[in-house]
N, C-alpha and C positions, 0 to 999 in steps of 0.2 A: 600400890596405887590402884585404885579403883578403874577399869577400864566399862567400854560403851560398845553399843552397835547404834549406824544412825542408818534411819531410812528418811533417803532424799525424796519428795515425790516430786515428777517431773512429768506428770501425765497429762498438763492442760496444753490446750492447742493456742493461747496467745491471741484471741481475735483483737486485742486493743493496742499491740504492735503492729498489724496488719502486714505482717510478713510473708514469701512463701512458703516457708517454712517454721519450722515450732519455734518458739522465741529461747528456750533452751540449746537451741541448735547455733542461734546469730552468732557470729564473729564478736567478741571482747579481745580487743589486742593480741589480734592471732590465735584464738583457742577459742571456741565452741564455749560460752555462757556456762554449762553443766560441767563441761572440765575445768573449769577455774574454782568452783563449786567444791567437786568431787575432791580437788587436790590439796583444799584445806582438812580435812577429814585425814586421805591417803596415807599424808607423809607424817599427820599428830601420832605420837605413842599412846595417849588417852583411845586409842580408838583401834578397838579388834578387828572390826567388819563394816560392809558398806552395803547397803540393798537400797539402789535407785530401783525408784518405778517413774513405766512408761507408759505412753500407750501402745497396746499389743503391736502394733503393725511395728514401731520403732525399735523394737529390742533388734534385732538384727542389724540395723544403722549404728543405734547406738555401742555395740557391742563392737563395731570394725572401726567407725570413725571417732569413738571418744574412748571407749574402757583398753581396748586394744591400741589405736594409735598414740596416746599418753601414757600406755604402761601402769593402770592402777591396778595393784596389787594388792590391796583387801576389797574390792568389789567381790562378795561371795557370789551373787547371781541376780539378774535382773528380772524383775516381777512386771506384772501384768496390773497397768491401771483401770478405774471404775472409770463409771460416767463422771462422776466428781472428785474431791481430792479427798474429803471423808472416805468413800469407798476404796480408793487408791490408797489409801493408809490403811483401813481395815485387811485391805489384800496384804501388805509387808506385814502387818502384825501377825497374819496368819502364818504368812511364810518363813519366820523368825519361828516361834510357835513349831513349825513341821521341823524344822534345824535344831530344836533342841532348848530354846531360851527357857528360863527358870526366874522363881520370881526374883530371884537376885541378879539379873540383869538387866541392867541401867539401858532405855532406849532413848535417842535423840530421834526428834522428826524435825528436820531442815531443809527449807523451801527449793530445789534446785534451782531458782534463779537470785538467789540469795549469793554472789562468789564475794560480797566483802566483809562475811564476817570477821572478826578478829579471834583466829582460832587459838591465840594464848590464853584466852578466858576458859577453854574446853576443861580443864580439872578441876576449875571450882563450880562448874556449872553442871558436872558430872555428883562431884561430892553433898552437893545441895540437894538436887535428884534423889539418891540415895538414903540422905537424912533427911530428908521433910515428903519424898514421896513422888512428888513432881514440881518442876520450877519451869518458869519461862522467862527469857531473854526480851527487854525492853527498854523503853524510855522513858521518859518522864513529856506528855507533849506540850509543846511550845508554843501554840494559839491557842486565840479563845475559840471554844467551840459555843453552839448555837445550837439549840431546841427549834426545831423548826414545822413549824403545821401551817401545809399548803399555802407555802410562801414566806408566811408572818411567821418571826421570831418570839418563840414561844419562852421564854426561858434558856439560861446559862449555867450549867453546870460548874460546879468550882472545882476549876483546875489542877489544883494541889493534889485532888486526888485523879486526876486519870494521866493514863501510861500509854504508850501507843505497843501494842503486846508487836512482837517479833520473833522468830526463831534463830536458834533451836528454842525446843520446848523437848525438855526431857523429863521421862518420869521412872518408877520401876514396872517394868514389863507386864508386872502381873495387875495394876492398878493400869494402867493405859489398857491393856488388852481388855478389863474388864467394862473399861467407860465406852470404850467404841462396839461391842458386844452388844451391851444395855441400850445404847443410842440403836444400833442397827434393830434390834428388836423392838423398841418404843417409834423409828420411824424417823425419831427426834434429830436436823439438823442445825449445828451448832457452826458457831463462828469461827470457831477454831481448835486444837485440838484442848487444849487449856479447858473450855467450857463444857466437855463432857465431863471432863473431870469433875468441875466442882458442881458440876449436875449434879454429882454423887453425895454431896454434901463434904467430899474430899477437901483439904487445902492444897491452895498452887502457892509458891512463893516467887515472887517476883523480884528478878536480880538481874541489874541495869548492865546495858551495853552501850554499845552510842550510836551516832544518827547517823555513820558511814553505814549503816549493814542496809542498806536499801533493796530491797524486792523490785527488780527489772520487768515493767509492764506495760510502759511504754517507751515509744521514739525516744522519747526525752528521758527517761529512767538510764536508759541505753548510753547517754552520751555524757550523763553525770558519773556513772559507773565507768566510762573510760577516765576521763578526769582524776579522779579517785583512784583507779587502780595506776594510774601514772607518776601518782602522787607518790601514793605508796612505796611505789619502786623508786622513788629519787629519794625518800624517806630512808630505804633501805641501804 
């Protein structure tokens, strides 16, 4: 079985939670947002190693109150975020890169406020990575969206084809490391990590998850994620 490294980045500060603290830090039914996160990775067998990134002042917090107090054991070491989450990714891939990665090692980048992915999907979204180069995790969206110029609806895009893109997004190491290199050098920031890729004129392939994996960014993000992870566990 083909296995992974993921790097989590976890280095923004959350201004649209308006918390006092980092919104990877809030409480999710007893545990810290990033450790509900980290423990879908932890305990998969698809998955060697973990490198969250932080922001620098955090690694010491994060290090006693989440990798220590929950006991994960493939966290290899916690990295130092950019000013942005391009740069914070750039730093793991370097840091993977100093450890030894090869281009045959499959990287996931998953969002750390991401805790409901559904990590029984990790092996085919590892093997897709692998075979086609890089894939991302999505949906298919479910409104209509709107072309809009200053105010007035310009235009409707057809629906059939757009995806609402998610993570993870994995690709092989040597193809990510080279698309965020090129981006860093040309200046170029992208929407996501998906789009440097195919800046390259690389293919991503796109392989559906569902509308639980929601990215925690605000008050209300927060309170649909308890829901859901409740759900989950009476499910279980």
């Amino acid at each position: 079985m083909m296995n992974a490294t993921v790097l989590v980045p976890a280095a923004g500060i959350g201004r649209r939670m308006g918390a006092s603290i980092h919104k990877q830090y809030l409480d999710l039914a007893g545990r810290p947002i990033l450790a509900h996160t980290l423990a879908l990775f932890d305990r998969h067998p698809s998955i060697d190693s973990i490198y969250p990134i932080l922001p620098e002042d955090d690694i010491s917090y994060c290090q006693t109150q989440v990798i220590d107090r929950f006991h994960f054991s493939k966290v290899r070491r916690l990295v130092a975020g950019g000013p942005e989450r391009q740069d914070s990714v750039l730093n793991g891939l370097r840091a993977l890169q100093k450890d030894g990665a090869t281009w045959k090692t499959v990287v996931l980048i998953h969002d750390g406020v991401r805790p409901l992915f559904d990590a029984t999907s990790l092996p085919g979204i590892v093997a897709a990575a692998w075979e086609h180069g890089g894939c991302v995790v999505g949906v298919p969206v479910k409104d209509t969206i709107k072309f809009v110029d200053q105010g007035w609806i310009s235009g409707s895009p057809d629906r059939q084809r757009l995806w609402q893109a998610q993570t993870p997004q994995a690709f092989r190491f040597d193809l990510i490391l080279r698309a965020y290199e090129e981006a860093d050098r040309a200046r170029f920031r992208g929407t996501d990590d998906a789009s440097l890729v195919t800046r390259l004129g690389e293919p991503v392939l796109m392989v559906e998850g569902n509308y639980r994996n929601l990215k925690v960014t605000t008050p209300e993000d927060l309170l649909i994620a308890e829901a859901l992870l409740k759900e989950r566990e009476t499910e279980q």
